[in-house]
VODREN-651662 format. One record per residue (C-alpha): residue number from 1; residue in three letters; x, y, z. Coordinates in steps of 0.1 Angstrom, whole numbers, m for minus. Layout:
<zadrens>
num; residu; X; Y; Z
NUM; ALA; X; Y; Z
...
</zadrens>
This chain:
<zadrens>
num; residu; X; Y; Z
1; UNK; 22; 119; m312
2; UNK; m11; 140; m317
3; UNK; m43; 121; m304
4; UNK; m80; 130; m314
5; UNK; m108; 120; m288
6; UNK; m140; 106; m297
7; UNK; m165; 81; m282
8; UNK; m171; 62; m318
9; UNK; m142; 43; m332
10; UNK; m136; 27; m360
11; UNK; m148; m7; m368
12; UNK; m140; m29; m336
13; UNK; m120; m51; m355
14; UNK; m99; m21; m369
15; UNK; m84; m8; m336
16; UNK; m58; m21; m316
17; UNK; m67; m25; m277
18; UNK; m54; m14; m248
19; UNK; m62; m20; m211
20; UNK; m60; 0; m180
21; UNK; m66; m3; m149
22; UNK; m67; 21; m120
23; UNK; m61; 16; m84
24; UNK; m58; 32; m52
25; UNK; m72; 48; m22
26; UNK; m104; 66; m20
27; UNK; m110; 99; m31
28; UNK; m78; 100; m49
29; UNK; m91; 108; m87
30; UNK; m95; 73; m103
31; UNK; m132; 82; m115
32; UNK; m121; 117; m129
33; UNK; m88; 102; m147
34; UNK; m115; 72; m169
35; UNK; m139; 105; m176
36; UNK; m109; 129; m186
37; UNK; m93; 102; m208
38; UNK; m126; 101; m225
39; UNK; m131; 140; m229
40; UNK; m110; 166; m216
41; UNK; m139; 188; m213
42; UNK; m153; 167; m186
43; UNK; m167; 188; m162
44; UNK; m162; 173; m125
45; UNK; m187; 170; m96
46; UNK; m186; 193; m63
47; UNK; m157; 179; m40
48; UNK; m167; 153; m12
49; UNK; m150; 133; 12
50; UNK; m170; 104; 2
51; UNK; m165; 77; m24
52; UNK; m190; 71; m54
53; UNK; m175; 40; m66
54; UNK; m184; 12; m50
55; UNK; m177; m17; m76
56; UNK; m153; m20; m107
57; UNK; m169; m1; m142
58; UNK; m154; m2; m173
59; UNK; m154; 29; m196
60; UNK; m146; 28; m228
61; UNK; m135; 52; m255
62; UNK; m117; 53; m288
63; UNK; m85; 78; m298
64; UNK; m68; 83; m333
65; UNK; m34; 90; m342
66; UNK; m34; 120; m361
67; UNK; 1; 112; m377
68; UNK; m4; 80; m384
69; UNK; m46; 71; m390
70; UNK; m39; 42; m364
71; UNK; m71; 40; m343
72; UNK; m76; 28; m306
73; UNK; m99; 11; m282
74; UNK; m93; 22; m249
75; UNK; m109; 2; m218
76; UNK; m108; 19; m185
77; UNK; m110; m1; m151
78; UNK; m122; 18; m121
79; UNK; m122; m1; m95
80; UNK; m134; 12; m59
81; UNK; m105; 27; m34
82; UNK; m91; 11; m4
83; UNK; m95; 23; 30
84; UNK; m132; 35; 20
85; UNK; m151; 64; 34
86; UNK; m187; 64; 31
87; UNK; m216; 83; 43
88; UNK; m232; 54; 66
89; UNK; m201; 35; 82
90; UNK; m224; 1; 83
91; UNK; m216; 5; 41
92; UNK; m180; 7; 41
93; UNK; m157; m14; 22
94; UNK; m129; m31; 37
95; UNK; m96; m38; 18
96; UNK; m105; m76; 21
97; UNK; m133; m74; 7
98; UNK; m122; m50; m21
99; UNK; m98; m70; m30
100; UNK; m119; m104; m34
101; UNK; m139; m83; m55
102; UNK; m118; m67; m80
103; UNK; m104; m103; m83
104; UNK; m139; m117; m94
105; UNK; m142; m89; m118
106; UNK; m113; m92; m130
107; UNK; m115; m131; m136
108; UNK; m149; m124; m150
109; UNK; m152; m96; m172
110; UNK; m110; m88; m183
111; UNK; m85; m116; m187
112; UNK; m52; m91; m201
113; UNK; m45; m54; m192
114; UNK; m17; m34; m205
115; UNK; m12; m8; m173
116; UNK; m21; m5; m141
117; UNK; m23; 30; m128
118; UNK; m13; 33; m89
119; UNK; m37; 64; m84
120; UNK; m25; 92; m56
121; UNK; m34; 130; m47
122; UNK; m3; 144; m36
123; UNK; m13; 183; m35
124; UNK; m21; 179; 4
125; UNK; 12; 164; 8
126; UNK; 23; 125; 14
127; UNK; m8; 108; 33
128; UNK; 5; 79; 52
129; UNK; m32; 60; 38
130; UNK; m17; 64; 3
131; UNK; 20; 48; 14
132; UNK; m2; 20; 31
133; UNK; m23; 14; m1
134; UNK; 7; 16; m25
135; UNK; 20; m13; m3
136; UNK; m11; m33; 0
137; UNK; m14; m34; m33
138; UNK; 22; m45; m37
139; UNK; 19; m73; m15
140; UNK; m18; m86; m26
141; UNK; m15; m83; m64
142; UNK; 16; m102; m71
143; UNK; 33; m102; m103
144; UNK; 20; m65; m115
145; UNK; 53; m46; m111
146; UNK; 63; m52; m147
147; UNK; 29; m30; m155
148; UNK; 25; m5; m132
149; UNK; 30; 32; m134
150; UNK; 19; 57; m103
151; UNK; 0; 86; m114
152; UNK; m3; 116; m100
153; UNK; m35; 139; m98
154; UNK; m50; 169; m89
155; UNK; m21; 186; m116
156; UNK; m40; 209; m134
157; UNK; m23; 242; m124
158; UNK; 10; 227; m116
159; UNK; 38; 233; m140
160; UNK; 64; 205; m150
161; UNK; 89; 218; m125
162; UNK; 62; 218; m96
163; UNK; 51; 182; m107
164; UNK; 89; 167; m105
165; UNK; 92; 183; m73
166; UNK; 66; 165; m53
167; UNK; 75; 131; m66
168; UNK; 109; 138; m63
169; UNK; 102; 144; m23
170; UNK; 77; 115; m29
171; UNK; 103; 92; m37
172; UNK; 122; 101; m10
173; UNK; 101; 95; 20
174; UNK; 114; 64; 44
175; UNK; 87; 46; 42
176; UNK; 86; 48; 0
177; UNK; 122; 42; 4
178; UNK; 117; 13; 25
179; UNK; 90; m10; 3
180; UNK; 113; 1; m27
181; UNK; 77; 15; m40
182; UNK; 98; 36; m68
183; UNK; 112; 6; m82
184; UNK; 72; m10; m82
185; UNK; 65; 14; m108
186; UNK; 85; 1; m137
187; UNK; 64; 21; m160
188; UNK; 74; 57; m139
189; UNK; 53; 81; m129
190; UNK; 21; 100; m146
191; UNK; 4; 132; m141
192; UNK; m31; 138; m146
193; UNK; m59; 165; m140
194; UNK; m91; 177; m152
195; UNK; m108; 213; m151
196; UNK; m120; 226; m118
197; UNK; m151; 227; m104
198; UNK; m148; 260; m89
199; UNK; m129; 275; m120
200; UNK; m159; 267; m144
201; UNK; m183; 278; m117
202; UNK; m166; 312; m113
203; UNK; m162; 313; m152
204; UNK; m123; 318; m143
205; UNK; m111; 324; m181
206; UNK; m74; 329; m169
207; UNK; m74; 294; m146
208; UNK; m95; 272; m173
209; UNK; m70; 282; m201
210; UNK; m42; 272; m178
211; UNK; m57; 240; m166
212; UNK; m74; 227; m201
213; UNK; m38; 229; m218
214; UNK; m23; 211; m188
215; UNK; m50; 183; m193
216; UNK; m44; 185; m229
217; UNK; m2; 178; m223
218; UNK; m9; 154; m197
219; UNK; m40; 135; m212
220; UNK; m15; 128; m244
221; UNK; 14; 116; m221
222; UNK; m5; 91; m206
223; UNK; m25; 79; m238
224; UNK; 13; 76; m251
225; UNK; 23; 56; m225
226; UNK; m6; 33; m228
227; UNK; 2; 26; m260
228; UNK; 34; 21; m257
229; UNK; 25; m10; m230
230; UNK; 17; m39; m260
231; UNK; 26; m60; m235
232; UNK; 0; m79; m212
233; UNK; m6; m89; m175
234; UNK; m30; m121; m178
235; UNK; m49; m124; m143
236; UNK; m58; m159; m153
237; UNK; m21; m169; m149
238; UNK; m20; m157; m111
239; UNK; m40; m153; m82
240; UNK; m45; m125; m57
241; UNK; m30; m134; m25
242; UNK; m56; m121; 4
243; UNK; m43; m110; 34
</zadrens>
């Protein structure tokens, strides 16, 4: 399916929804996947260890199907990352606390989502923080495994064998093996990316052809994913178990 990108819709009424939501821990790419859905020329910030996000935004954006004319309304959740890093410690967000308030978004502002993305870096290898998350998550947000998909970022130079590879040794580790986290993700496993900083800085033709098409293949799979999820998870039917 061939999708177009643009910020202005059709006519609200006109365009069928869809909901995503993105979790995860800190400084794994949640913010960049919301901005790269909406444009794949986003241009991202200078790497830091530090997280920007500290409450839930929505973005929003709209997509057409070039085969078919069908339009869509896409709503993005970011919510902020567990096991937070920030620049004054007396600031920092604990999971608790994350949780309670991605609940109280959630119960205020969006009552049905379609996907939940389980949001991970693996280009630095497995990080045990991402395994603890992944089951955090799990255990404090019951009922979500019929929605969730783990996506995979920072894939913008890595080809389709390189990308089945890591999760392949992903799935494999004993402690993914051991909270069954592969059969969490009943929706499978995504891949995202976005250009690089240091590419566009350096004016790297070669490396922003190669990354911009990547985007391109991977923005579409997971626009085609979302819209194949018409079915919803209603938060108002469940609560959050806190820990």
């Amino acid at each position: 399916m061939a999708t177009g990108q643009t910020n202005r819709g059709k006519e609200y009424g006109s365009c069928e929804e869809r909901t995503i939501m993105l979790m995860g821990r800190t400084r794994t790419g949640k913010s960049t996947i919301a901005e790269v859905l909406a444009t794949t020329l986003y241009k991202p910030k200078k790497l830091s260890i530090y997280s920007d996000t500290r409450e839930s935004i929505i973005k929003s954006f709209f997509t057409t199907n070039k085969d078919t004319g069908k339009s869509y309304r896409f709503t993005i959740i970011d919510t902020p990352g567990f096991f937070d890093l920030a620049r004054d410690r007396s600031l920092q967000l604990q999971n608790k606390d994350i949780t309670e308030q991605i609940k109280s978004f959630l119960e205020s502002n969006i009552r049905h989502t379609h996907l939940i993305g389980i949001v991970f870096n693996l280009t630095n290898g497995i990080n045990e923080r991402d395994i603890e998350t992944m089951v955090y998550i799990k255990e404090n947000f019951r009922h979500i495994e019929n929605h969730t998909a783990l996506v995979i970022t920072n894939c913008e130079q890595m080809d389709e064998k390189e990308r089945n590879r890591l999760i392949s040794d992903f799935f494999q580790h004993r402690q993914v093996k051991k909270h069954k986290l592969k059969e969490f993700f009943r929706h499978g496993v995504l891949f995202m990316g976005c250009l690089r900083y240091e590419s566009l800085e350096t004016a790297n033709e070669a490396a922003i052809y190669l990354e911009y098409n990547n985007v391109l293949d991977m923005r579409t799979a997971f626009i085609e994913k979302c819209i194949e999820c018409t079915n919803t998870f209603a938060f108002e039917d469940y609560v959050c178990s806190i820990m």
